[in-house]
MISEBA-907967 format. One record per atom (N, C-alpha, C): residue number from 1; residue in one letter; chain; x, y, z. Coordinates in steps of 0.2 Angstrom, whole numbers. Example, Ala and Ser with C-alpha at 12.3 -4.5 7.8 and 13.67 -1.06 7.14 Angstrom:
<nodes>
+-----+----+----+-------+-------+-------+
|   i | aa | ch |     u |     v |     w |
+-----+----+----+-------+-------+-------+
|   1 |  a |  A |    66 |   -28 |    39 |
|   1 |  a |  A |    62 |   -22 |    39 |
|   1 |  a |  A |    66 |   -16 |    39 |
|   2 |  s |  A |    64 |   -11 |    35 |
|   2 |  s |  A |    68 |    -5 |    36 |
|   2 |  s |  A |    64 |     0 |    39 |
+-----+----+----+-------+-------+-------+
</nodes>
This chain:
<nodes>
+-----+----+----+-------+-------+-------+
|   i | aa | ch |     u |     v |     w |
+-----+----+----+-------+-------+-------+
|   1 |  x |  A |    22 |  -108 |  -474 |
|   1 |  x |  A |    21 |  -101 |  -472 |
|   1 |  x |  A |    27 |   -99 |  -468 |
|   2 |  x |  A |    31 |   -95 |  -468 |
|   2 |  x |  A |    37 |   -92 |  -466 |
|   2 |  x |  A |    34 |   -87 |  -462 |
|   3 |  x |  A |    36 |   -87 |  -458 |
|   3 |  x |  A |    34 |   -81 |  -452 |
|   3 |  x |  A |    41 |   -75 |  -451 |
|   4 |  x |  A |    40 |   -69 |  -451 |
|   4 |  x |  A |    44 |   -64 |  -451 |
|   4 |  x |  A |    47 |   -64 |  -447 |
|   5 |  x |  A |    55 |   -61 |  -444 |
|   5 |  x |  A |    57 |   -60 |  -440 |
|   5 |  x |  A |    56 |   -53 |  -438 |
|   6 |  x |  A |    56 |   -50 |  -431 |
|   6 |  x |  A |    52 |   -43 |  -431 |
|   6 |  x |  A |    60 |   -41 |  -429 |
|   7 |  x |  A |    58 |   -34 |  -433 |
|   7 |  x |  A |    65 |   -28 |  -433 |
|   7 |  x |  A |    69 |   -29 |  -425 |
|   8 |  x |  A |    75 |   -28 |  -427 |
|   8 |  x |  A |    79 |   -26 |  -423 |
|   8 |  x |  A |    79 |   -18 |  -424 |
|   9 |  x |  A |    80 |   -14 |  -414 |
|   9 |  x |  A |    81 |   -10 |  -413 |
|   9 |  x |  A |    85 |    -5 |  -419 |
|  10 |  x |  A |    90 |    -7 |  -420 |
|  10 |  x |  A |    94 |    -6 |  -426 |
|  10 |  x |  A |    89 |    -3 |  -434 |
|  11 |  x |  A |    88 |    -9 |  -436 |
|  11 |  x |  A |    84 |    -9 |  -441 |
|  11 |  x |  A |    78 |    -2 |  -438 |
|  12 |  x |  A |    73 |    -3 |  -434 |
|  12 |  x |  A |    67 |     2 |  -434 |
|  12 |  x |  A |    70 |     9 |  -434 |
|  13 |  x |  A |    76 |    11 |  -430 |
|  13 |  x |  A |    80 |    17 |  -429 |
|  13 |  x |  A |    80 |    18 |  -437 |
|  14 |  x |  A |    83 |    14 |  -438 |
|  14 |  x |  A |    85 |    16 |  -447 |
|  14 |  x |  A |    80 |    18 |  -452 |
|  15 |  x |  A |    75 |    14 |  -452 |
|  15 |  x |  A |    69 |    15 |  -455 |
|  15 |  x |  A |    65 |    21 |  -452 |
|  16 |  x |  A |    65 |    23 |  -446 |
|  16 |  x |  A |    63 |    30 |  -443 |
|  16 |  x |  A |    68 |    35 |  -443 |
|  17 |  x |  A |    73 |    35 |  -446 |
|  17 |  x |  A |    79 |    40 |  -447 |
|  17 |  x |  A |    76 |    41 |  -455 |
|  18 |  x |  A |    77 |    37 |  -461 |
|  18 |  x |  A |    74 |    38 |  -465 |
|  18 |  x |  A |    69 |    41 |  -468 |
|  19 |  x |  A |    62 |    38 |  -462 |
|  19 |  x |  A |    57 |    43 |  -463 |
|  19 |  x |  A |    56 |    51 |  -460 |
|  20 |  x |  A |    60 |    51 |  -458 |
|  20 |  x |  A |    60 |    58 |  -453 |
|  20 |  x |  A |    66 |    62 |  -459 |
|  21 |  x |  A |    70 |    59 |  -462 |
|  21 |  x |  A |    75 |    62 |  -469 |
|  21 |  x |  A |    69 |    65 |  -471 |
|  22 |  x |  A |    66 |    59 |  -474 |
|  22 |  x |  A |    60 |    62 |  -482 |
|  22 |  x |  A |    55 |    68 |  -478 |
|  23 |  x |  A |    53 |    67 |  -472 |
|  23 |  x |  A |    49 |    71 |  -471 |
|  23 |  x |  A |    54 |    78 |  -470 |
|  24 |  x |  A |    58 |    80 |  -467 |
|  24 |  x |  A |    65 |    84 |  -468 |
|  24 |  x |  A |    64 |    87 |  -476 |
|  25 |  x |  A |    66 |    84 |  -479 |
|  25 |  x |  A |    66 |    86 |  -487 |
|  25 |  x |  A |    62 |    88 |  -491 |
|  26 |  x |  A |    54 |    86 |  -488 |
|  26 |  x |  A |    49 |    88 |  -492 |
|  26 |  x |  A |    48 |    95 |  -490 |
|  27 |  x |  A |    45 |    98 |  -497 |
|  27 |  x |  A |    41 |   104 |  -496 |
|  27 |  x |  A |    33 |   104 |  -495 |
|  28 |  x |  A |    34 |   109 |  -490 |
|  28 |  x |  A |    28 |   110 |  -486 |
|  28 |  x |  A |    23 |   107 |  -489 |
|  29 |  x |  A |    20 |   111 |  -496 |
|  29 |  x |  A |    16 |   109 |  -499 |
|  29 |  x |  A |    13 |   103 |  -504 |
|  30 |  x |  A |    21 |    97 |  -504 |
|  30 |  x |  A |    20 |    90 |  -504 |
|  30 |  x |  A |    16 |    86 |  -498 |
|  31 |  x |  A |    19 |    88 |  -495 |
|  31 |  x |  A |    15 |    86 |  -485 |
|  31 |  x |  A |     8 |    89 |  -485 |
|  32 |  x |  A |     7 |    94 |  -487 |
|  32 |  x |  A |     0 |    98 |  -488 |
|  32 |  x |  A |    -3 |    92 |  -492 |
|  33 |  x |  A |    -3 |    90 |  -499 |
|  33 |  x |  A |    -6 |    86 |  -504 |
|  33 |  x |  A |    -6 |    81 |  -500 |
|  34 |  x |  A |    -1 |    77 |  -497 |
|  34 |  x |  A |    -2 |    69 |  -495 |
|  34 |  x |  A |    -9 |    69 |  -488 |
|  35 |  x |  A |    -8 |    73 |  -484 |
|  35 |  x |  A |   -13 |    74 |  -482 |
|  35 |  x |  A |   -19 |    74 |  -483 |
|  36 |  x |  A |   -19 |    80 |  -488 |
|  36 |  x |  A |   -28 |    82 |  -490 |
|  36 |  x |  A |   -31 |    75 |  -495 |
|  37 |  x |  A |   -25 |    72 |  -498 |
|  37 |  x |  A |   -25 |    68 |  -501 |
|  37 |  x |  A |   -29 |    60 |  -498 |
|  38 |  x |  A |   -24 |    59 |  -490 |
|  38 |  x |  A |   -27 |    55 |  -487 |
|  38 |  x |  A |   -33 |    58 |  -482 |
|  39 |  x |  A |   -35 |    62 |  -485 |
|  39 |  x |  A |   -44 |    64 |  -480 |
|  39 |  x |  A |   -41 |    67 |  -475 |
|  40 |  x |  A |   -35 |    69 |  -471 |
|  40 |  x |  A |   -32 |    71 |  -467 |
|  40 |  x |  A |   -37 |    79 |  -466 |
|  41 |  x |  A |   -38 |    82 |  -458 |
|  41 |  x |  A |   -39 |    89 |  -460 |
|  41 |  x |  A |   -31 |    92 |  -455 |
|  42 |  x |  A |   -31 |    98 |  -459 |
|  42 |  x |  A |   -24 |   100 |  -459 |
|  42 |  x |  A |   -24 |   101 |  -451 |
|  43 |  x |  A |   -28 |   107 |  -450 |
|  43 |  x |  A |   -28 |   110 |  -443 |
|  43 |  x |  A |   -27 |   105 |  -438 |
|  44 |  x |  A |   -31 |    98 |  -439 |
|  44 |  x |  A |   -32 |    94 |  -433 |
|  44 |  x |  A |   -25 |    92 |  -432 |
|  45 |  x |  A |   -21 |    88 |  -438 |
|  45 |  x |  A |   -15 |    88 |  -437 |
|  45 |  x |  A |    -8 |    94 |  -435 |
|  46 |  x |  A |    -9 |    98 |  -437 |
|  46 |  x |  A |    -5 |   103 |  -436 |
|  46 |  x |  A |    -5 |   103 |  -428 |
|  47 |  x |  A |   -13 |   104 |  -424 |
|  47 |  x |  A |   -13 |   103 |  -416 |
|  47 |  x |  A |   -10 |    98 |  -414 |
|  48 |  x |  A |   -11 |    92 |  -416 |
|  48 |  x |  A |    -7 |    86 |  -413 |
|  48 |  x |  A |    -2 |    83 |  -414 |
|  49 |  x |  A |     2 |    87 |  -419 |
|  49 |  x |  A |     8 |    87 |  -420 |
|  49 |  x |  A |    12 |    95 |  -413 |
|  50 |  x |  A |     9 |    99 |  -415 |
|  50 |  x |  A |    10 |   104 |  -409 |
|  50 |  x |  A |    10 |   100 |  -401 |
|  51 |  x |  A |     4 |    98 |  -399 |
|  51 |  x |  A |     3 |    95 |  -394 |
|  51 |  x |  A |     7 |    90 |  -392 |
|  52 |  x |  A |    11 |    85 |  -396 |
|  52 |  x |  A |    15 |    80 |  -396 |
|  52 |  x |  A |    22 |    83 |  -394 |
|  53 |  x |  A |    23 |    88 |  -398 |
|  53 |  x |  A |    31 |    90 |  -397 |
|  53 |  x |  A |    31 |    96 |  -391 |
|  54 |  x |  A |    24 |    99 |  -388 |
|  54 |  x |  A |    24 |   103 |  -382 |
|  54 |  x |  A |    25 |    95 |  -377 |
|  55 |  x |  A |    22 |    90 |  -378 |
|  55 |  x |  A |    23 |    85 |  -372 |
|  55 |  x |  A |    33 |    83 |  -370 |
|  56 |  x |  A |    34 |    83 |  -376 |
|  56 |  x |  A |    39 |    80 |  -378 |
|  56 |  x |  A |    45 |    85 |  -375 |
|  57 |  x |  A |    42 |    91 |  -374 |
|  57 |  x |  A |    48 |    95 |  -372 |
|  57 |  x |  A |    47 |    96 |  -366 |
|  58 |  x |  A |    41 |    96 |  -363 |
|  58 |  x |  A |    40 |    98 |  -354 |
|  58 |  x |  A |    43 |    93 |  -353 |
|  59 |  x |  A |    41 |    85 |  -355 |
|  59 |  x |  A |    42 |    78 |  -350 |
|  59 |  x |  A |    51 |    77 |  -353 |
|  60 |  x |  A |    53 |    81 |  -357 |
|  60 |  x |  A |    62 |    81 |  -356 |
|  60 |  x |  A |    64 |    85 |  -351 |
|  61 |  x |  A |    61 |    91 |  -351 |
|  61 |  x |  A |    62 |    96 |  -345 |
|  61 |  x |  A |    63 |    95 |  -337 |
|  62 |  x |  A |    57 |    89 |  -339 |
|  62 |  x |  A |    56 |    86 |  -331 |
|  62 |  x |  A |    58 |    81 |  -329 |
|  63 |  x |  A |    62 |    80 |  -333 |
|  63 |  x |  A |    67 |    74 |  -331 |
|  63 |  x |  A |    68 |    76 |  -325 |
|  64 |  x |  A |    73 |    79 |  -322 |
|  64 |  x |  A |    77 |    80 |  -315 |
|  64 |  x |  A |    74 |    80 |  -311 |
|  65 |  x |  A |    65 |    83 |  -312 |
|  65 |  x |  A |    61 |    84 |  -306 |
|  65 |  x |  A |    58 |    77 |  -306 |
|  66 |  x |  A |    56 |    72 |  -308 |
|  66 |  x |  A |    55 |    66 |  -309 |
|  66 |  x |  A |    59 |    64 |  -304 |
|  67 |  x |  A |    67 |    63 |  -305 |
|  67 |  x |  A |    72 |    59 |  -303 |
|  67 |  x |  A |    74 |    61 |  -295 |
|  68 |  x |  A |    73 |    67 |  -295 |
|  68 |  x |  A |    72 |    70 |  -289 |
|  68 |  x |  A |    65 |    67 |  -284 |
|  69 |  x |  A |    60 |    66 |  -288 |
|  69 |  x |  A |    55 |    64 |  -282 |
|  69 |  x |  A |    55 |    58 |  -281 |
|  70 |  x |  A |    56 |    54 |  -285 |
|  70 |  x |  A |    58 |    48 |  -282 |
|  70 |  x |  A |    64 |    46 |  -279 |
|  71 |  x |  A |    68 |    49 |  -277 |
|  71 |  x |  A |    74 |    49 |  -273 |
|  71 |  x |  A |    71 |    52 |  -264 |
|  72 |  x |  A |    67 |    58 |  -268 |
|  72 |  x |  A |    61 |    60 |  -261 |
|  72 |  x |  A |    60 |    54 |  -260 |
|  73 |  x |  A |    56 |    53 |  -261 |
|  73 |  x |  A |    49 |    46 |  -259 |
|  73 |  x |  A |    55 |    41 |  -257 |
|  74 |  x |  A |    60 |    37 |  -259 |
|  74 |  x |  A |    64 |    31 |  -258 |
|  74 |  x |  A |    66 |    34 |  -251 |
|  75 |  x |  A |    71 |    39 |  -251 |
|  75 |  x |  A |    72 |    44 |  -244 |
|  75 |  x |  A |    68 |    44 |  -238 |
|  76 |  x |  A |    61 |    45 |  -239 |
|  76 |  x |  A |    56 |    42 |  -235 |
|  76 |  x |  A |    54 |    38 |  -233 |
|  77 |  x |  A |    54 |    34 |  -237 |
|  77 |  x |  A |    53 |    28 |  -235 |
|  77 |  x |  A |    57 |    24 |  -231 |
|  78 |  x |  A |    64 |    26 |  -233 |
|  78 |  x |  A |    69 |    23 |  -228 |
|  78 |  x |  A |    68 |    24 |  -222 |
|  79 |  x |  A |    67 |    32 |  -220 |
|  79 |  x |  A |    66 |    36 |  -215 |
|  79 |  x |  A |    62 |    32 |  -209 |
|  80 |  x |  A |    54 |    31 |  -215 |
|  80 |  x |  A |    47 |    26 |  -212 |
|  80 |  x |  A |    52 |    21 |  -208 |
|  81 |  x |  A |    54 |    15 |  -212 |
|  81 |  x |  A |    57 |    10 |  -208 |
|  81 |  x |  A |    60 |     9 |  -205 |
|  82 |  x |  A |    65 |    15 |  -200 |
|  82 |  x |  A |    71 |    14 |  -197 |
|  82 |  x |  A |    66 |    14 |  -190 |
|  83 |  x |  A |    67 |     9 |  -185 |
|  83 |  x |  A |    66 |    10 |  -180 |
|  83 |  x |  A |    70 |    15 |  -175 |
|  84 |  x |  A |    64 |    19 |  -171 |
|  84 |  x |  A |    62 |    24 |  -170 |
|  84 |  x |  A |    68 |    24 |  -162 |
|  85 |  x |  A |    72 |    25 |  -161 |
|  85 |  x |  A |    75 |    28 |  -155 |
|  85 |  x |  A |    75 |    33 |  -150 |
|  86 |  x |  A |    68 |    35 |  -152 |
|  86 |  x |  A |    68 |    42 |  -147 |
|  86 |  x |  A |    66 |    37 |  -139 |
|  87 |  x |  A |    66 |    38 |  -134 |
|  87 |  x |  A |    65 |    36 |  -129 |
|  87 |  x |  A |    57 |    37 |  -127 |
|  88 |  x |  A |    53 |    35 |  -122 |
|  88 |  x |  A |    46 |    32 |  -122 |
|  88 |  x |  A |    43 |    38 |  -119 |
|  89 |  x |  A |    47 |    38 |  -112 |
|  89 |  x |  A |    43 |    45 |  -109 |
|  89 |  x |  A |    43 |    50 |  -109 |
|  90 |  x |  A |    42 |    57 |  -108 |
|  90 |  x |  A |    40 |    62 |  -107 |
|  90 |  x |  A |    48 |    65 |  -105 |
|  91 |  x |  A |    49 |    62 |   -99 |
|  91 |  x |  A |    55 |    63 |   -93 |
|  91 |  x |  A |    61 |    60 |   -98 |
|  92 |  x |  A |    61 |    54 |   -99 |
|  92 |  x |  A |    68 |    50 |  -105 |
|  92 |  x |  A |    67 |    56 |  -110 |
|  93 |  x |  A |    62 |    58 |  -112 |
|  93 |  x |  A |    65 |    61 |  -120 |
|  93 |  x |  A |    69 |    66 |  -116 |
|  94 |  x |  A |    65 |    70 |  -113 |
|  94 |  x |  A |    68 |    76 |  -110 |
|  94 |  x |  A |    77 |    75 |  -107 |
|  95 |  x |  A |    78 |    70 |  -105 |
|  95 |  x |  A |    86 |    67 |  -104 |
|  95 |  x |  A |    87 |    66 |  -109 |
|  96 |  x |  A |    88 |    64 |  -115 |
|  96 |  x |  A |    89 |    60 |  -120 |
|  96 |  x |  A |    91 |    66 |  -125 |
|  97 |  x |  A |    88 |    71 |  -125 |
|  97 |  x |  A |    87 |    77 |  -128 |
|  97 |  x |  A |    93 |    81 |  -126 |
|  98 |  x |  A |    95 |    80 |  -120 |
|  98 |  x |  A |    98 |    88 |  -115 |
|  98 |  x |  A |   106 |    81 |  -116 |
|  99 |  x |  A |   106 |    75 |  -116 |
|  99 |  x |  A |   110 |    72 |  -116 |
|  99 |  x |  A |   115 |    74 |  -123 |
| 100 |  x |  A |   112 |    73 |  -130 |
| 100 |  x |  A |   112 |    75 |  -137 |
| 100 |  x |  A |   117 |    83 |  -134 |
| 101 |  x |  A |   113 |    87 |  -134 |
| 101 |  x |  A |   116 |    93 |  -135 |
| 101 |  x |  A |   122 |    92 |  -131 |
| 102 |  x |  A |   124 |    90 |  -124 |
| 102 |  x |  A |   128 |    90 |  -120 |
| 102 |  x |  A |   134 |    89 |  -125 |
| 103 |  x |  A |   132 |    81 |  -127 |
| 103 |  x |  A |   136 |    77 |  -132 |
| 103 |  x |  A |   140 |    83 |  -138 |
| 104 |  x |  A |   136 |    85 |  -141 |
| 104 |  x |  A |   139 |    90 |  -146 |
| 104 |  x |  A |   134 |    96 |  -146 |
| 105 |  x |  A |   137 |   102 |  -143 |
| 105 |  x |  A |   135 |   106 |  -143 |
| 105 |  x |  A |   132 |   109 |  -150 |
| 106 |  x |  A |   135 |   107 |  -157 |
| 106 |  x |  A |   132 |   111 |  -163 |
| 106 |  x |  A |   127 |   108 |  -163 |
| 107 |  x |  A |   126 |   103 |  -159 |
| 107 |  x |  A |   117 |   102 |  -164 |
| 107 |  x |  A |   114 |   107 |  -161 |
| 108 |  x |  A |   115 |   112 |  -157 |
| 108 |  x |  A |   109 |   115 |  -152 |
| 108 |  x |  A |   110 |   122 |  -155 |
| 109 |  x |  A |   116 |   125 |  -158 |
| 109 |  x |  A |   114 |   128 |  -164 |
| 109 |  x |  A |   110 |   127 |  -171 |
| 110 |  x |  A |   111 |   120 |  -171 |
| 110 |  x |  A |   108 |   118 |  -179 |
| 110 |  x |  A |   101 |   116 |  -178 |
| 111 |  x |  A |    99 |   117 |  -170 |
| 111 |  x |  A |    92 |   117 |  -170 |
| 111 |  x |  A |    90 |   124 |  -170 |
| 112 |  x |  A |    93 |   129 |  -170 |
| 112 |  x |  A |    90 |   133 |  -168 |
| 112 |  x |  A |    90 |   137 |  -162 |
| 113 |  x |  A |    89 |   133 |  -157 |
| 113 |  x |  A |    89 |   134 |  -148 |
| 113 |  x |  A |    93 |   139 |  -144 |
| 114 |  x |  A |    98 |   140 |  -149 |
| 114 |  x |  A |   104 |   143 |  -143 |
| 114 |  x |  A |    99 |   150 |  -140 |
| 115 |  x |  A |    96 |   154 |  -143 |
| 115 |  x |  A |    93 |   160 |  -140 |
| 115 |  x |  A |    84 |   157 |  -135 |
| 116 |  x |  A |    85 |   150 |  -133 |
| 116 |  x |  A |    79 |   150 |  -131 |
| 116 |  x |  A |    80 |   146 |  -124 |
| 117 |  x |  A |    75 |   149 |  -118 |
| 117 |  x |  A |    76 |   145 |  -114 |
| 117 |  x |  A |    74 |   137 |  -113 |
| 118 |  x |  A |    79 |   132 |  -114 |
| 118 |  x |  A |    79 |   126 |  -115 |
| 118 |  x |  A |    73 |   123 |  -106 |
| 119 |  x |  A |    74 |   125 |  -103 |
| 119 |  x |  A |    69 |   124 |   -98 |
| 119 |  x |  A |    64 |   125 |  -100 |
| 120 |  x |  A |    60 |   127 |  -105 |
| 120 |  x |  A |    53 |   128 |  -104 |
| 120 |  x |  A |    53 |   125 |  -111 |
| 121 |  x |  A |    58 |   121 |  -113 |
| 121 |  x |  A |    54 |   120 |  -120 |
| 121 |  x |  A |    48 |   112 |  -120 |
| 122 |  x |  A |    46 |   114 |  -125 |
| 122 |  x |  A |    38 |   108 |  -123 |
| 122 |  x |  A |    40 |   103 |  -126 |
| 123 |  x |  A |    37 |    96 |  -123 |
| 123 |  x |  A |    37 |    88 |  -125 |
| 123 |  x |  A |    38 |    89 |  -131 |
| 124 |  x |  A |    32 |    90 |  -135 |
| 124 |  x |  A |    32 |    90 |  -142 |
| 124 |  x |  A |    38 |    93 |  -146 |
| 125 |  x |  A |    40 |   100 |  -143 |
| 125 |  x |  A |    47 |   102 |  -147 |
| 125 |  x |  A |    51 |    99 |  -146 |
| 126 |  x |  A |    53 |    95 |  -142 |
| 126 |  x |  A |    58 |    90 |  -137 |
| 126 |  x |  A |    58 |    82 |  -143 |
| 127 |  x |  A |    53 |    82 |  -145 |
| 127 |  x |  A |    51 |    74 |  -148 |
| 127 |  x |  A |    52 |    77 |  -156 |
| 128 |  x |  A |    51 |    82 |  -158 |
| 128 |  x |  A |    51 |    85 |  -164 |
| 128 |  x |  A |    59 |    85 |  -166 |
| 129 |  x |  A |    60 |    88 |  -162 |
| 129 |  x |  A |    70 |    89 |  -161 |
| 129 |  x |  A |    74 |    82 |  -162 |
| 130 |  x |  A |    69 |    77 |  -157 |
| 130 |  x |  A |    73 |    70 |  -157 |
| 130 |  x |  A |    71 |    66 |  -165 |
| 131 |  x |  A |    65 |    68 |  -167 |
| 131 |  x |  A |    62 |    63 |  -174 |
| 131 |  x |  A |    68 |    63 |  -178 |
| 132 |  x |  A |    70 |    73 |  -178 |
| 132 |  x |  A |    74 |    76 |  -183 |
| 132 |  x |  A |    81 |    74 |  -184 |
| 133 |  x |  A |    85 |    73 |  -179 |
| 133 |  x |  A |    90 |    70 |  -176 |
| 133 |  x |  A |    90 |    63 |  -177 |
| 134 |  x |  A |    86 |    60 |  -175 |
| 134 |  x |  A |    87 |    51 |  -176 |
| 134 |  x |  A |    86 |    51 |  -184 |
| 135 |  x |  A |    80 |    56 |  -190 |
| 135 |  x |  A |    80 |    52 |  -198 |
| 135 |  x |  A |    89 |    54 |  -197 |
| 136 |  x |  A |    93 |    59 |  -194 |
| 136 |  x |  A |    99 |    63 |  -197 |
| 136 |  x |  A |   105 |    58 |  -193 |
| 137 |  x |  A |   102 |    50 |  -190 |
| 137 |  x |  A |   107 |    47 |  -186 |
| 137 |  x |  A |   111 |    50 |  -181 |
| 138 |  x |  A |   108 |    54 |  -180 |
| 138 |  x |  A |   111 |    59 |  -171 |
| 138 |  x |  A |   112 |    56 |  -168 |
| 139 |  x |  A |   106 |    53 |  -166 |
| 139 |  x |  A |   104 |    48 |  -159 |
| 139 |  x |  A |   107 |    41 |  -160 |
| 140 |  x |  A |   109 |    38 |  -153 |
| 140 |  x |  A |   113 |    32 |  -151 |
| 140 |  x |  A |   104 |    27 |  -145 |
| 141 |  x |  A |   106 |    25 |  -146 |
| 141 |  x |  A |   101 |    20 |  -144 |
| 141 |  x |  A |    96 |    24 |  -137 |
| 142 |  x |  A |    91 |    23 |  -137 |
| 142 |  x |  A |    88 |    25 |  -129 |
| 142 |  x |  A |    90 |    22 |  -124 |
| 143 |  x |  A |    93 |    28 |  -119 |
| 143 |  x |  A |    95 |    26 |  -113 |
| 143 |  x |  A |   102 |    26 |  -115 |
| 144 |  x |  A |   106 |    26 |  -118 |
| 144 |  x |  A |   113 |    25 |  -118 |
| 144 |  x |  A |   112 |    31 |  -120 |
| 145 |  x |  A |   117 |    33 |  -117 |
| 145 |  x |  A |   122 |    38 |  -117 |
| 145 |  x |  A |   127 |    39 |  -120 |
| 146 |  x |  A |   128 |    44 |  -126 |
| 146 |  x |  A |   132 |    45 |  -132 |
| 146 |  x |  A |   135 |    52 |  -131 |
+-----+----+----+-------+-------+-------+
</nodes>
């Protein structure tokens, strides 16, 4: 008993390039006959050949958005990992925060800030700013002074 060798990638392409020829070449209504011939119903197939190439052309379409969301998600996750440099208190953030801007004044445009009074702004906006800043590698360690 000799056991087969299974197709190279080559060989299947080729044997599916020639199937895909014959069917190319035939006329409609030879495909109509082999069908009805093999108990086939026309409609069912015509939809699932419809449905096969409507998949076939969104999931080529989405390629980019695909590759984009996994680049999201890896991006994120990195994000997750990085240990967290904001400083612990209330009072440290508020230094640590007013420190940043001192250091370079564009980030207090690129936060937005320049039209607000930076005195009154709250913990939370304070630690929201510093999150945004450290995934953006702004921030230099807590308590040091950059």
């Amino acid at each position: 008993m000799s056991a087969k060798k299974p197709w190279t990638s080559e060989q299947a392409g080729h044997a599916l390039d020639r199937i895909a020829e014959s069917i190319e070449a035939a006329k409609p209504s030879d495909i109509e006959d082999d069908l009805r011939s093999a108990g086939e119903d026309l409609d069912s197939v015509t939809a699932l050949m419809k449905d096969a190439s409507l998949a076939g052309i969104k999931n080529f379409r989405q390629q980019r958005l695909h590759r984009a969301r996994q680049r999201h998600e890896e991006n994120v996750s990195t994000i997750a990992r990085r240990a967290s440099r904001i400083a612990g208190s209330p009072k440290a953030r508020r230094e640590q925060f007013f420190a940043v801007l001192k250091a370079n004044p564009s980030v207090q445009s690129a936060l937005t800030l320049q039209y607000r009074d930076l005195n009154e702004i709250t913990d939370a906006d304070i630690e929201t700013a510093l999150d945004e800043l450290d995934a953006l590698g702004a921030l230099g360690d807590p308590g040091n002074d950059e």
